[in-house]
C-alpha positions in Angstrom: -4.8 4.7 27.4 -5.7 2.7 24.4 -7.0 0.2 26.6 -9.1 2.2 28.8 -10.5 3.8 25.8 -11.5 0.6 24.2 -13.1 -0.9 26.8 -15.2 2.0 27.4 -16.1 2.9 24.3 -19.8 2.2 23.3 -19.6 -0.3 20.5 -18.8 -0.8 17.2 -15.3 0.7 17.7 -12.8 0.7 15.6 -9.0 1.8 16.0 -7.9 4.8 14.0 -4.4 5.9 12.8 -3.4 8.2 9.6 -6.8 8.0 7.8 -4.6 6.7 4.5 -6.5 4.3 3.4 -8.5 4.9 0.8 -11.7 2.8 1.1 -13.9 2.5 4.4 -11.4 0.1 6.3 -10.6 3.0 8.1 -14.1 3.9 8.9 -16.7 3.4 11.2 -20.2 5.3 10.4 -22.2 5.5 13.4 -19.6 4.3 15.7 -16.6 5.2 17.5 -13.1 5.8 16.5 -10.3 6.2 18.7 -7.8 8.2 17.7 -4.5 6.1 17.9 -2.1 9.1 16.9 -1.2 9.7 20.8 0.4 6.4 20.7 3.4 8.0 19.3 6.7 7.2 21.7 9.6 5.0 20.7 10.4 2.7 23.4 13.6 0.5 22.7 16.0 0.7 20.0 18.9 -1.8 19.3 21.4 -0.6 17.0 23.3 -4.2 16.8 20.3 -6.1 15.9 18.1 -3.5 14.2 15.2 -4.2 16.2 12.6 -1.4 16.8 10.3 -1.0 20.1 7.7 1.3 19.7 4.0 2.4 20.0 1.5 2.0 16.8 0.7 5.3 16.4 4.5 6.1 15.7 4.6 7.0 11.7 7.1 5.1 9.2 8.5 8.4 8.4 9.0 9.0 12.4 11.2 5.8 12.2 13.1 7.1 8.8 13.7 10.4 10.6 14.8 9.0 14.1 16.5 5.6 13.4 17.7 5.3 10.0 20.7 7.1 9.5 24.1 5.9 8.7 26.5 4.4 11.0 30.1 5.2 10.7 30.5 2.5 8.5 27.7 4.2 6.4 25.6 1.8 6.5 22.3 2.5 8.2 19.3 0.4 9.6 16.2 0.7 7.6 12.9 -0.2 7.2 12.6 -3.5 5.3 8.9 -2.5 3.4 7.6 0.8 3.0 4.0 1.6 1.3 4.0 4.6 -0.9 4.1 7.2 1.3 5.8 7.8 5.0 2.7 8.8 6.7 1.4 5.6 7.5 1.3 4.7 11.4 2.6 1.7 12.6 -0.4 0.0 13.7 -2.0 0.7 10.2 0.9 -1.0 8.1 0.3 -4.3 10.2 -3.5 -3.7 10.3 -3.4 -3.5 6.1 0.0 -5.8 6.2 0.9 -3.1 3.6 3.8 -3.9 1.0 6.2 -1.9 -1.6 8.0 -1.5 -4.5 10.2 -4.7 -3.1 7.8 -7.3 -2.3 9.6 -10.6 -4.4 13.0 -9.4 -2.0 11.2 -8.5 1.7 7.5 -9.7 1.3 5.0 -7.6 3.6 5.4 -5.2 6.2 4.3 -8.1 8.6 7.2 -10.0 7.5 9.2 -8.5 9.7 7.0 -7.8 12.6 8.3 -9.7 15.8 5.8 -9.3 17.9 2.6 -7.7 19.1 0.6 -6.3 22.2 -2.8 -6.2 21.5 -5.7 -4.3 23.5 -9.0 -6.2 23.7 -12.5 -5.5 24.6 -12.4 -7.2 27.7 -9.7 -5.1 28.9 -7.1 -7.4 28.3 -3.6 -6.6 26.2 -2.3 -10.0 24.5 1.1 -10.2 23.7 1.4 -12.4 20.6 4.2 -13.5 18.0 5.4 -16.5 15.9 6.0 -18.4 19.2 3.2 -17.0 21.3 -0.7 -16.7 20.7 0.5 -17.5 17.1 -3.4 -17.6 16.2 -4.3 -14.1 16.9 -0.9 -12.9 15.4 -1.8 -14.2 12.3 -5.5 -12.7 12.6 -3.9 -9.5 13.7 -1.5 -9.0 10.4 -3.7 -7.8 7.8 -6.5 -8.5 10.1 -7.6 -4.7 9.4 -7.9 -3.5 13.2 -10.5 -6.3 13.9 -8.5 -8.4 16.5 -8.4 -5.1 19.4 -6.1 -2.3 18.7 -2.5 -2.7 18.3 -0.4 -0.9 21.1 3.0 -1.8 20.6 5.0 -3.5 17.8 8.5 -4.9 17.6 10.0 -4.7 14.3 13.3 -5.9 13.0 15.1 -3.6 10.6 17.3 -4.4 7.7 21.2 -3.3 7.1 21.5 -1.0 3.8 24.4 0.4 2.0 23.1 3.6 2.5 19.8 6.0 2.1 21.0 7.1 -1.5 19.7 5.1 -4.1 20.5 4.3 -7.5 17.6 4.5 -9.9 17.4 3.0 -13.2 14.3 4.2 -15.6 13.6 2.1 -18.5 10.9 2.7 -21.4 8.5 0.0 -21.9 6.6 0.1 -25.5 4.2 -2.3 -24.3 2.4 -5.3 -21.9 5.5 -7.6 -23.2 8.1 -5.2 -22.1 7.1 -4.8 -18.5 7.3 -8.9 -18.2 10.7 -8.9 -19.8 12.0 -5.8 -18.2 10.4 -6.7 -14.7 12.0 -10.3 -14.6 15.7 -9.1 -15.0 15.0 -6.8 -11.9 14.2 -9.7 -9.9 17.5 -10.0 -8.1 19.5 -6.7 -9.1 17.6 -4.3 -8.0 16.0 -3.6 -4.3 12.6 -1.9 -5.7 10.9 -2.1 -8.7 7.5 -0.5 -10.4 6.0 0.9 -13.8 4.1 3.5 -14.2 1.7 2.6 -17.1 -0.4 4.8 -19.4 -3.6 2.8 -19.1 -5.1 4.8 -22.4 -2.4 3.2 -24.9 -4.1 1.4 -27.2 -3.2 -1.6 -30.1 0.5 -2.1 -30.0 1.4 0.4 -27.2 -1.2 -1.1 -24.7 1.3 -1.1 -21.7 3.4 1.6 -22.3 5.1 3.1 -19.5 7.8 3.5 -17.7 9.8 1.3 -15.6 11.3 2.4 -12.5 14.2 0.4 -10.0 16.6 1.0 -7.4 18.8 0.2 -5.1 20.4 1.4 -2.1 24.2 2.9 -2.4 26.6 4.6 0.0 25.6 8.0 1.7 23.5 9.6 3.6 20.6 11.3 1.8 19.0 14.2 2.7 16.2 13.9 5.5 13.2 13.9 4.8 11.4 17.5 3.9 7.9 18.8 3.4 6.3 18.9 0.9 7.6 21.4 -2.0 4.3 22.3 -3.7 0.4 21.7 -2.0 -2.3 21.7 -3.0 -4.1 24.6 -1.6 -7.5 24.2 -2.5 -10.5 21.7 -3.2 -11.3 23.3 -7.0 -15.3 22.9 -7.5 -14.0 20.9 -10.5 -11.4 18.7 -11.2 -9.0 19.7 -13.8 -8.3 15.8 -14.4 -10.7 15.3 -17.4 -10.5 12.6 -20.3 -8.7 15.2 -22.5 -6.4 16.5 -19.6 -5.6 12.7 -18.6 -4.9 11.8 -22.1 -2.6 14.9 -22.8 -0.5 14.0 -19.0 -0.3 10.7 -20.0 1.3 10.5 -23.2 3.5 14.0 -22.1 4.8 11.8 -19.1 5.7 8.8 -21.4 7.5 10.8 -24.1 9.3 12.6 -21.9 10.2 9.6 -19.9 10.7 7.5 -22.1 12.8 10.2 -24.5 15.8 7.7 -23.9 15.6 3.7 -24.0 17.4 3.5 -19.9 18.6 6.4 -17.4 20.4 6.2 -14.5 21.3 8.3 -12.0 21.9 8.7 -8.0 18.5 10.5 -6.0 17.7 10.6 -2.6 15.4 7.7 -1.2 12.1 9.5 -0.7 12.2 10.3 -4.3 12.1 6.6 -5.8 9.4 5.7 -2.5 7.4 8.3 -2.0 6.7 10.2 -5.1 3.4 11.7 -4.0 4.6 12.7 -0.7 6.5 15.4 -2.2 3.4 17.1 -3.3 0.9 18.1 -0.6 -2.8 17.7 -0.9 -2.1 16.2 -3.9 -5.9 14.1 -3.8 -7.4 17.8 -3.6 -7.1 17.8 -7.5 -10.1 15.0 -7.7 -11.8 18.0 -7.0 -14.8 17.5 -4.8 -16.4 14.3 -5.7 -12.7 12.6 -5.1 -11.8 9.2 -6.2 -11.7 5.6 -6.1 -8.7 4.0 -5.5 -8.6 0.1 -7.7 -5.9 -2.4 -6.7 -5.9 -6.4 -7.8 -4.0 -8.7 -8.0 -3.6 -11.4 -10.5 -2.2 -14.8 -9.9 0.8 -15.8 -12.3 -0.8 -17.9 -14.1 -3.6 -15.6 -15.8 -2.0 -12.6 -15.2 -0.8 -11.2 -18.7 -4.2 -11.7 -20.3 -5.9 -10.4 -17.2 -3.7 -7.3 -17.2 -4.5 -6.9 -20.5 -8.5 -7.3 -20.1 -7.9 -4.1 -17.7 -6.1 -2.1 -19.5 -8.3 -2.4 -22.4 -11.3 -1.9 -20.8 -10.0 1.3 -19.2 -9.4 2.5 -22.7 -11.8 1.8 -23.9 -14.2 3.5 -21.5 -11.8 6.2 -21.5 -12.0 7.2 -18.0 -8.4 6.9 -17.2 -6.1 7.5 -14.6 -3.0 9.7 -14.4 -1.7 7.5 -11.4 -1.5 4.1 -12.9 1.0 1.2 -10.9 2.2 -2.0 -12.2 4.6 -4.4 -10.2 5.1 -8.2 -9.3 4.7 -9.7 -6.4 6.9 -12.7 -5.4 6.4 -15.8 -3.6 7.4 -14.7 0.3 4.2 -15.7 2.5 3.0 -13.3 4.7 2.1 -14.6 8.5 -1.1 -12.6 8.3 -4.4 -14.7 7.3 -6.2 -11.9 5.4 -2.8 -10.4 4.1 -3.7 -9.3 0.0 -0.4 -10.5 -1.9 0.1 -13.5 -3.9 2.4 -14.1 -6.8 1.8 -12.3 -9.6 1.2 -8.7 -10.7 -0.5 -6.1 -8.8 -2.5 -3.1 -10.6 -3.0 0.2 -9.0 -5.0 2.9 -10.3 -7.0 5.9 -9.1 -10.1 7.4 -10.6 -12.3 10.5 -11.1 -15.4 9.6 -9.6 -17.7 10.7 -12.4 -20.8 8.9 -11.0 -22.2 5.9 -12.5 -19.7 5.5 -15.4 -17.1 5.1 -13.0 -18.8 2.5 -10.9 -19.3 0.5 -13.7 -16.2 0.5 -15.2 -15.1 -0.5 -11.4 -17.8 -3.8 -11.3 -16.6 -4.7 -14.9 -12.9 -4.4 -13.6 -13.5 -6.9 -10.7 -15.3 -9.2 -12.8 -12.4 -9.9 -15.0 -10.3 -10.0 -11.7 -12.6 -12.2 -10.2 -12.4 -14.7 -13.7 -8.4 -14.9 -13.3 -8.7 -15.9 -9.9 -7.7 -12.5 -8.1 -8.8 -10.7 -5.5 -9.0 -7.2 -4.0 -7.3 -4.8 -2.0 -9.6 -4.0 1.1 -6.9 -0.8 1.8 -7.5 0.9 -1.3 -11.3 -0.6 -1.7 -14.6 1.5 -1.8 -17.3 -0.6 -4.2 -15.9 -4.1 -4.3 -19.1 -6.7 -3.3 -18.8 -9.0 -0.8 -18.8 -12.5 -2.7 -15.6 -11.1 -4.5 -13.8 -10.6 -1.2 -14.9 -14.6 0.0 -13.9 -15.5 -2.7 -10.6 -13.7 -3.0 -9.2 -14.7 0.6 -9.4 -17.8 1.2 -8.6 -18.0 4.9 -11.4 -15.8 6.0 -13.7 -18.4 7.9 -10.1 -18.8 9.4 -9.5 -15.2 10.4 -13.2 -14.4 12.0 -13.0 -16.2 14.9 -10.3 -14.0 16.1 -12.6 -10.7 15.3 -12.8 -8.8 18.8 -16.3 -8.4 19.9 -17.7 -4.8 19.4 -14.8 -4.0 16.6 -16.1 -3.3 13.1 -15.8 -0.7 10.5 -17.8 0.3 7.5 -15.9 -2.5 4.9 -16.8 -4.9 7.7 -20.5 -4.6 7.6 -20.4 -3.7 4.0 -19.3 -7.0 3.8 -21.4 -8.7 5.4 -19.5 -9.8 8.5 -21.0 -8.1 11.2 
């Protein structure tokens, strides 16, 4: 099908899975899209090696659902990296090379892709891996759908305790903290993140709270819908400066109300906090927001960090969702894949208009200065000198771009 479809399609033509990414990656204004979502049947499944056959339009929490539950021995088979939330196709985690809260243990998502079959405008499906095509392997991790749409993937799984984890919180009263806290998690703990209040100021800037986990005995609870949605796209967004300013500073004292907690929760409740509230983005209200994610190489990241956080409150356009973690020193096989070592930054934003763009271009500068780059998943505004600059492999990468295939970050870019 997929190949049919491509082949027929009048160019540019880009594959399509979930829509969850939050910039233009995903997009293709005045093209064609085809809708990868059929591509949803498990094909092979080998419970003594853990590795996973199946289309790319199979979802990651398809594969939680289906495959990972606990042997007799309790242990279970589970995916080695998981993005933030389980509805994320298969062919757009390797597209994006997407990582988690556990990158210094298990690297990216195509860290622990096997191999690929990959549909191509001249009607051809390459099969590629670490042993064969390896070129357009590597162009196809991370290569963000440009290389021909991804039909099938073979993934290998990893052996857990268990699908309960326990989770550790611990209050951080500042930037310091999180670099203390976060290297004594680097080999206890499976997953590790902070929330931060990006308004603290002076002494508290970095406040926030530390979250890590690991997997114990049990079978947790499978996964559920969503308790609460959203119902409704209000005409106006209740998330204001005051209302941002009040959540965060509630959520860190309450949090935060003891030094360390621990206690045992089911896994979707450490991974995929915002999956348990539908619609959730429908607070933005109608003008929606921009998603900002860098990365900062180790060597500048605590000033850089700081620079951002500063700015932000400064300008007092905060952000009630804002994500702090470290990356480790695992090398992805993908050419355009967006970790490094060093500490990653995720925040989203009311788009108020102008001030908010600005405060975006002033962020990237200072990423930009510390020798960062950009997350072309969660991007919507970042220029296109930033993003040669950021990823260095990219005269590398574009030879392997299929003819035809291009989205709107693509010619936003430049590229096409």
């Amino acid at each position: 099908m997929a190949r049919a479809a491509l082949a027929a399609a009048t160019p540019p033509v880009l594959a399509y899975g979930c829509g969850r990414s939050y910039g233009d990656v995903c997009l293709n204004p005045d093209g064609t899209l085809i809708d990868c979502r059929q591509l949803d049947r498990f094909i092979a499944f080998d419970a003594a090696t853990g590795i996973l056959a199946c289309e790319a339009g199979v979802q990651l929490g398809d594969i939680l659902r289906v495959v990972c539950r606990p042997d007799r021995d309790g242990t279970a088979w589970f995916l080695p990296v998981l993005p933030g939330t389980r509805f994320v196709s298969v062919g757009g985690a390797i597209a994006n090379d997407v990582h988690g809260k556990n990158h210094r243990q298990r690297g990216c998502f195509g860290n622990h892709v096997l191999s690929l079959e990959v549909a191509r405008r001249d009607g051809s499906l390459a099969t590629c891996s670490r042993e064969q095509n390896q070129e357009l392997f590597a162009a196809t991790i991370g290569g963000l759908g440009l290389t021909g749409v991804i039909v099938t993937a073979r993934l290998q799984l990893q052996r857990v305790p268990g699908t309960w984890l326990e989770a550790e919180t611990v209050r951080l009263d500042n930037l310091t903290d999180f670099f203390a806290v976060s290297a004594e998690a680097d080999t206890a703990w499976d997953y590790a993140a902070a929330w931060i209040d990006c308004l603290a100021t002076g002494a508290a800037l970095g406040r926030g709270i530390y979250s890590q986990a690991r997997h114990q005995p049990g079978n947790a609870p499978p996964l559920a819908p969503p308790k609460l949605t959203i119902p409704i796209t209000p005409p106006l967004s209740p998330l204001n400066r005051v209302s941002l300013r009040a959540f965060n500073s509630a959520y860190f004292h309450w949090h935060g109300r003891r030094q360390r907690h621990r206690s045992i929760v089911p896994y979707q409740r450490v991974l995929f906090p915002l999956d348990q509230l539908g619609g959730w983005n429908r607070l933005y209200g109608r003008q929606g927001f921009f998603q900002f994610q860098c990365v900062i190489p180790q060597d500048a990241e605590r000033e850089a960090i700081a620079d951002i956080l500063g700015d932000i409150a400064a300008s007092g356009d905060g952000s009630m969702l804002a994500v702090l973690k470290r990356f480790g020193d695992t090398r992805s096989p993908g050419l355009l894949s967006f970790p490094m070592p060093g500490t990653t930054l995720a925040l989203d934003f009311p788009n108020r208009g102008p001030g908010t763009l600005n405060l975006l271009r002033r962020l990237e500068d200072i990423v930009v200065a510390a020798g960062g780059r950009l997350y072309p998943a969660k991007d919507a505004t970042m220029r296109a000198e930033t993003f040669r600059r950021g990823f260095h492999r990219l005269d590398e990468f574009l030879p392997h771009v299929d003819r035809g295939i291009s989205s709107g970050f693509v010619r936003r870019m430049g590229l096409a």
